[in-house]
N, CA, C and O atoms as a GROMACS GRO file, in nm:
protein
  300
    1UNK      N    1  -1.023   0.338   0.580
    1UNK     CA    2  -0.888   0.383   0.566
    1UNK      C    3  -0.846   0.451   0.696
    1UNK      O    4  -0.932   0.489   0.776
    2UNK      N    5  -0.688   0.467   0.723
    2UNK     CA    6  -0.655   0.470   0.881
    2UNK      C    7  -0.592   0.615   0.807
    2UNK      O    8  -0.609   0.624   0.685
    3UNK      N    9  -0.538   0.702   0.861
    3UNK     CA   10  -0.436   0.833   0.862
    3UNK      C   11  -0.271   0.738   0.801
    3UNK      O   12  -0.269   0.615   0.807
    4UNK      N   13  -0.187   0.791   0.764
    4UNK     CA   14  -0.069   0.725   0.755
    4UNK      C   15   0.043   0.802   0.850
    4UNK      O   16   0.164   0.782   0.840
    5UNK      N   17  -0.010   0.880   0.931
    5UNK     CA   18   0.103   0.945   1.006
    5UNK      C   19   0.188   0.868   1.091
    5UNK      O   20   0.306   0.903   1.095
    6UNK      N   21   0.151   0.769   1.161
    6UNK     CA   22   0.173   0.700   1.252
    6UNK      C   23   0.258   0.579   1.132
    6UNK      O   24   0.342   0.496   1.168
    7UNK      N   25   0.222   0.592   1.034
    7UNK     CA   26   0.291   0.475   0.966
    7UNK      C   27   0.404   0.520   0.879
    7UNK      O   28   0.420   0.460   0.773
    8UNK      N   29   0.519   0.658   0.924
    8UNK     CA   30   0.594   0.655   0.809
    8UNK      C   31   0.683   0.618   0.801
    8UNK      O   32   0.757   0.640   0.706
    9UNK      N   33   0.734   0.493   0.973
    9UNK     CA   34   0.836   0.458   0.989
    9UNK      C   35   0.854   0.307   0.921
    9UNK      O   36   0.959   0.245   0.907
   10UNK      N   37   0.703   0.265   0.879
   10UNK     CA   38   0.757   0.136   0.826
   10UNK      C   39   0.850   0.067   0.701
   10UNK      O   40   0.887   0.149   0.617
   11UNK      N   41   0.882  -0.040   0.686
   11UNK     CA   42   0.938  -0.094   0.574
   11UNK      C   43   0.814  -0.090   0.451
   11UNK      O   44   0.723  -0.173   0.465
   12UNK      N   45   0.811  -0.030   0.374
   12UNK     CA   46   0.712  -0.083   0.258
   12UNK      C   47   0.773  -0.120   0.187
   12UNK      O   48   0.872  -0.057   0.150
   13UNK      N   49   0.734  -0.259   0.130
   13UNK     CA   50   0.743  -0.374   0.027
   13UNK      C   51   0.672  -0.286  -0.081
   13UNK      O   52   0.571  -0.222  -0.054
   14UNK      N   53   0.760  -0.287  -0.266
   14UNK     CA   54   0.706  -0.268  -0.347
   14UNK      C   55   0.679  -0.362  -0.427
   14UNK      O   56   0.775  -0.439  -0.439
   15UNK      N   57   0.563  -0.399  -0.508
   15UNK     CA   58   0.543  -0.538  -0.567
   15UNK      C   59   0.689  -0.492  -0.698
   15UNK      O   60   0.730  -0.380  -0.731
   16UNK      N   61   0.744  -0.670  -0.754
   16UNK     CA   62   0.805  -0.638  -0.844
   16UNK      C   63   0.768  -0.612  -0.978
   16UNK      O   64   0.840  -0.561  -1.065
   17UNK      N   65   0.639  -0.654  -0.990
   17UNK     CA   66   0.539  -0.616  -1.095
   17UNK      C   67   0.489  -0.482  -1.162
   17UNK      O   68   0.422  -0.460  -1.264
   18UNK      N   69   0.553  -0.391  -1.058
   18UNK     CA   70   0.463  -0.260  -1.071
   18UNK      C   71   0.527  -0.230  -1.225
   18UNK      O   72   0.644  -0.231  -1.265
   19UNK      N   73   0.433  -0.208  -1.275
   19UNK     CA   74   0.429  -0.097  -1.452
   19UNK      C   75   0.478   0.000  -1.426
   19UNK      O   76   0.403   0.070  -1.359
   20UNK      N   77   0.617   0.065  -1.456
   20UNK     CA   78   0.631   0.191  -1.513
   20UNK      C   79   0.609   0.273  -1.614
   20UNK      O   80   0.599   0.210  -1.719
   21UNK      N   81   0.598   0.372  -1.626
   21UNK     CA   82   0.547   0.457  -1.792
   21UNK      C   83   0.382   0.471  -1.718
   21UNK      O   84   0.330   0.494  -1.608
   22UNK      N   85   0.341   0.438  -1.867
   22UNK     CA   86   0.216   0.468  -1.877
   22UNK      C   87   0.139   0.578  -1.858
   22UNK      O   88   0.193   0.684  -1.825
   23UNK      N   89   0.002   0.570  -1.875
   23UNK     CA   90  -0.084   0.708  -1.872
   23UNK      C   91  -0.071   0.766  -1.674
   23UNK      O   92  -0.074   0.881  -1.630
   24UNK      N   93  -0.057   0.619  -1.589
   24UNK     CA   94  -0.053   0.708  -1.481
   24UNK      C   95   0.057   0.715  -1.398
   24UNK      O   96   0.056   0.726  -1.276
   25UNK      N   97   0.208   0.703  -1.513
   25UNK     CA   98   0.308   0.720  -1.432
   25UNK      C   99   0.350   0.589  -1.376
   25UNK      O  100   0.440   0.570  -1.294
   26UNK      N  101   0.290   0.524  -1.419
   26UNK     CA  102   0.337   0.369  -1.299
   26UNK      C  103   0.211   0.376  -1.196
   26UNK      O  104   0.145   0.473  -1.160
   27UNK      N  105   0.199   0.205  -1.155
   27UNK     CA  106   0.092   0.132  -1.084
   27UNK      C  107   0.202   0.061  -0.999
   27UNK      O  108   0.308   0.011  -1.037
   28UNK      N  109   0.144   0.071  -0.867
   28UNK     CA  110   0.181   0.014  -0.790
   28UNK      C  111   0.106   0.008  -0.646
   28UNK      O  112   0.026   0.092  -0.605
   29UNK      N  113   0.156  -0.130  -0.564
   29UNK     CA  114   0.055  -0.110  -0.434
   29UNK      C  115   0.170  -0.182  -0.352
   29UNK      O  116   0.226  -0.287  -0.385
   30UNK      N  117   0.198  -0.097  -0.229
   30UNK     CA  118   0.271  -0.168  -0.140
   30UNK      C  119   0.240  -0.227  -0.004
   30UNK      O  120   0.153  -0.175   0.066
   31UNK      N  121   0.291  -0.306   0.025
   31UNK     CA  122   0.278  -0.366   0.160
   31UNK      C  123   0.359  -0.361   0.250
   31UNK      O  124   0.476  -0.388   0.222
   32UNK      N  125   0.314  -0.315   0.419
   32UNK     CA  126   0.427  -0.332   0.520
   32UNK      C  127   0.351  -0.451   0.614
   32UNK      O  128   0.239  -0.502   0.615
   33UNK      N  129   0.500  -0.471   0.711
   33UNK     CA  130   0.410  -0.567   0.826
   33UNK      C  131   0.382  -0.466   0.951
   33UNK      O  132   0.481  -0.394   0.963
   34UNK      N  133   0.310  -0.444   1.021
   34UNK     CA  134   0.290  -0.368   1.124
   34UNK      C  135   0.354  -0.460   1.235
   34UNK      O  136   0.367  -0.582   1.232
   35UNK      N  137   0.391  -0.372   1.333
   35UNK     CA  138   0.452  -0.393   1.483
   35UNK      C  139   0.340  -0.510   1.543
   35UNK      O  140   0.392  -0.620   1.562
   36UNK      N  141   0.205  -0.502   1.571
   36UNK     CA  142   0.091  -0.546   1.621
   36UNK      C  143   0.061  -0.678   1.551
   36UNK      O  144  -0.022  -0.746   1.612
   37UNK      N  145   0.118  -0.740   1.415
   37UNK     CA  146   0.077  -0.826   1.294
   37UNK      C  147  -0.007  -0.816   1.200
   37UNK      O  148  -0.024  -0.891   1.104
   38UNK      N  149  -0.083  -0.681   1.240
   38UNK     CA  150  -0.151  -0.671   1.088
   38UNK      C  151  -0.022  -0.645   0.976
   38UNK      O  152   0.100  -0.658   0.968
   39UNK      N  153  -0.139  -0.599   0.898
   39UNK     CA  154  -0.044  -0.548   0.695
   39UNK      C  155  -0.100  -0.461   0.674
   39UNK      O  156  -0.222  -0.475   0.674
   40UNK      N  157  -0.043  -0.324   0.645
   40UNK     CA  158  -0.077  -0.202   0.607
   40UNK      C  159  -0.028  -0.228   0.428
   40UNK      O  160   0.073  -0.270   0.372
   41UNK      N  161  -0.171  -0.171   0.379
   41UNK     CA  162  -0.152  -0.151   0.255
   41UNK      C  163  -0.173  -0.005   0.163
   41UNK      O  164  -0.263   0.069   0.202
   42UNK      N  165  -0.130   0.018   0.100
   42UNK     CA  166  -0.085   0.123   0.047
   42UNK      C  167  -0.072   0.197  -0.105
   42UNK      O  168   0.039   0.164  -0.150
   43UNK      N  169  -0.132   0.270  -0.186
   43UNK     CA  170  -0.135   0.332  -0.324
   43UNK      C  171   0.022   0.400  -0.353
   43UNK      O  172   0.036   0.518  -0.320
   44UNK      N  173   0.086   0.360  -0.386
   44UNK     CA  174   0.264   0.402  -0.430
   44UNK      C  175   0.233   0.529  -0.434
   44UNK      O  176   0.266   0.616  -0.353
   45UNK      N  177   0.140   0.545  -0.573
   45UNK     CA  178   0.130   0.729  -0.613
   45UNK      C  179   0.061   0.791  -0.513
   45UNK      O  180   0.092   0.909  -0.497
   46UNK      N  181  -0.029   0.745  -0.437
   46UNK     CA  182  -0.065   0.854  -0.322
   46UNK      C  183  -0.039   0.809  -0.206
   46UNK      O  184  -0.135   0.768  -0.140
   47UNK      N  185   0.088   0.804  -0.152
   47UNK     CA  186   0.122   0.719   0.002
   47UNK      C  187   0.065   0.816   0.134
   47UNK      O  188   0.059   0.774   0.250
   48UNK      N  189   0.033   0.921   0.100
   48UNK     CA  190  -0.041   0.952   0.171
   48UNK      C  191  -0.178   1.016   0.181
   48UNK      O  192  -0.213   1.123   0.230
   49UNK      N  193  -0.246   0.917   0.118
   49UNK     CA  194  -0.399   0.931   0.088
   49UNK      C  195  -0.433   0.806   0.219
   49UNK      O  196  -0.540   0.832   0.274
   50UNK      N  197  -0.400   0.745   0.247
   50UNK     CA  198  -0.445   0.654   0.364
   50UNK      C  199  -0.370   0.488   0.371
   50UNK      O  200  -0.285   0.460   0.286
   51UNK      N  201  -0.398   0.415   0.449
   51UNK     CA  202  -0.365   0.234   0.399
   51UNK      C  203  -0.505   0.171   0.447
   51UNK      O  204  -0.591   0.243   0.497
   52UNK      N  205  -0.520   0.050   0.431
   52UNK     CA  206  -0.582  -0.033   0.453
   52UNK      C  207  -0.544  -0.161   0.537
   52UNK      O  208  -0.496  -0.266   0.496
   53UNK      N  209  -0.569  -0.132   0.634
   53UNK     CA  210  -0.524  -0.228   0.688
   53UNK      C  211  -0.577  -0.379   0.738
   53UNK      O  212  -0.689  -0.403   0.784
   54UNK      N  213  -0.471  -0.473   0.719
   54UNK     CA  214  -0.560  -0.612   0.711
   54UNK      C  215  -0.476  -0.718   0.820
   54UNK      O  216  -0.354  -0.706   0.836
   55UNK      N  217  -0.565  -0.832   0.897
   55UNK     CA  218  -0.494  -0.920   0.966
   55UNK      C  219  -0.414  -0.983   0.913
   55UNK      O  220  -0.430  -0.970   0.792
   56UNK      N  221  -0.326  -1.054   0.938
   56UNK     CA  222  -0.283  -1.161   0.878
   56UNK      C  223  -0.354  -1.270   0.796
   56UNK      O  224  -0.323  -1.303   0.681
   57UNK      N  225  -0.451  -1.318   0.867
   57UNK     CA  226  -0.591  -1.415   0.814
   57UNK      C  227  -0.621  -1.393   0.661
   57UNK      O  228  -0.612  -1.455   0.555
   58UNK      N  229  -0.679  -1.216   0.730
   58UNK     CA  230  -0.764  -1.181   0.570
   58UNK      C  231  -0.605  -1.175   0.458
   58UNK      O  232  -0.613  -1.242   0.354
   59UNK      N  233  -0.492  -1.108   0.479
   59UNK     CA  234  -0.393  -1.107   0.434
   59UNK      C  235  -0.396  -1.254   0.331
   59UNK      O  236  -0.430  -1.281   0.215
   60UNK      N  237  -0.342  -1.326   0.448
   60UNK     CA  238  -0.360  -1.494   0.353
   60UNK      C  239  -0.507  -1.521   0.276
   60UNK      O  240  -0.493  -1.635   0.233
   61UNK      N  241  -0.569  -1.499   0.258
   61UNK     CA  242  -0.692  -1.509   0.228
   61UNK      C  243  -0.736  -1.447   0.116
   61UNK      O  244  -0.807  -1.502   0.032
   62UNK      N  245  -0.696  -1.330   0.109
   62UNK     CA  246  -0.641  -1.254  -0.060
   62UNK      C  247  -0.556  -1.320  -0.109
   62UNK      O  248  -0.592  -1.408  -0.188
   63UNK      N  249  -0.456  -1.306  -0.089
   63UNK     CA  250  -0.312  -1.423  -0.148
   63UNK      C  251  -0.375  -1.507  -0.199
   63UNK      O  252  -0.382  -1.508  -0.322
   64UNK      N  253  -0.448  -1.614  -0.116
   64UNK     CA  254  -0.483  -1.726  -0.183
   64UNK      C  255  -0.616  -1.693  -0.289
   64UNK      O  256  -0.652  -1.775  -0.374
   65UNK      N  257  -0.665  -1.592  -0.274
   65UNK     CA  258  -0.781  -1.580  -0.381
   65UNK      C  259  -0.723  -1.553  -0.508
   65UNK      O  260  -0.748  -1.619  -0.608
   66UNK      N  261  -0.626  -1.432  -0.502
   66UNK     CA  262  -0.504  -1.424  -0.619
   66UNK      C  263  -0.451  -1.517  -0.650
   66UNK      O  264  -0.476  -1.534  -0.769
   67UNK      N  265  -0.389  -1.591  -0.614
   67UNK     CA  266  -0.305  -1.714  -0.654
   67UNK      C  267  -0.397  -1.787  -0.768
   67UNK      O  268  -0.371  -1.810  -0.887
   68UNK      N  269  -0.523  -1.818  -0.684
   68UNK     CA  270  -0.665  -1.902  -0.756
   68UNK      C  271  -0.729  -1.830  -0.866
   68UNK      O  272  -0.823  -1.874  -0.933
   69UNK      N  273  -0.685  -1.743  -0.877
   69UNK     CA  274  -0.773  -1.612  -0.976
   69UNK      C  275  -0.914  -1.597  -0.977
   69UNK      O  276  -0.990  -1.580  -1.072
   70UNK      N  277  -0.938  -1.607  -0.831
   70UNK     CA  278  -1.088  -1.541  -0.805
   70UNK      C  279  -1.112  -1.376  -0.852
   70UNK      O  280  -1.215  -1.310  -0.837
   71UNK      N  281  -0.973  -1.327  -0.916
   71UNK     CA  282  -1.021  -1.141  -0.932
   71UNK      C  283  -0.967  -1.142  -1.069
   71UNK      O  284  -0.940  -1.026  -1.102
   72UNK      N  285  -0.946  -1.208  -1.140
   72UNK     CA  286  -0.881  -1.244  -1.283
   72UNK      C  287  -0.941  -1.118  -1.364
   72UNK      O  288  -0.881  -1.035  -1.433
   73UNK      N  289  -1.138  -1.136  -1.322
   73UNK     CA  290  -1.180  -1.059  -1.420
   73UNK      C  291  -1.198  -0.884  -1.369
   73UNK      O  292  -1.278  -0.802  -1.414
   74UNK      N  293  -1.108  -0.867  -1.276
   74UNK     CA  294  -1.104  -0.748  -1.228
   74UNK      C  295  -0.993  -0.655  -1.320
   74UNK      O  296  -0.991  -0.535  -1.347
   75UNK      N  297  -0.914  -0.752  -1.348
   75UNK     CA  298  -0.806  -0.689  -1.419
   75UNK      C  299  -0.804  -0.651  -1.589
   75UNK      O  300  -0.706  -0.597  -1.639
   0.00000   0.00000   0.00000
């Protein structure tokens, strides 16, 4: 995980999926594009607990594992 100081100028994308209510208030995970081309990723409820940041590559590379439901049984 990186600091988010340097990141509070970005656009974050909220999924349209995110659950509201619930026991924790709503779930959500957002995504920006960084200046450089990575993707900073991000916990909605704690935006500043850190991001994760990923290339483009690995970026597409999740996508497509999601799409395929290689994490089906994560959920």
């Amino acid at each position: 995980m990186t600091q988010v100081d340097h990141l509070t100028d970005l656009t974050w994308r909220t999924s349209s999926f995110t659950e509201d209510g619930g026991s924790n208030g709503g779930t959500c995970m957002q995504a920006a594009a960084l200046p450089d081309g990575r993707v900073a990723v991000r916990n909605s409820n704690a935006p500043d607990a850190g991001v994760v940041l990923f290339t483009r590559a690995e970026m597409a590379a999740w996508v497509k594992g999601v799409k395929a439901g290689e994490f089906d049984d994560l959920i």
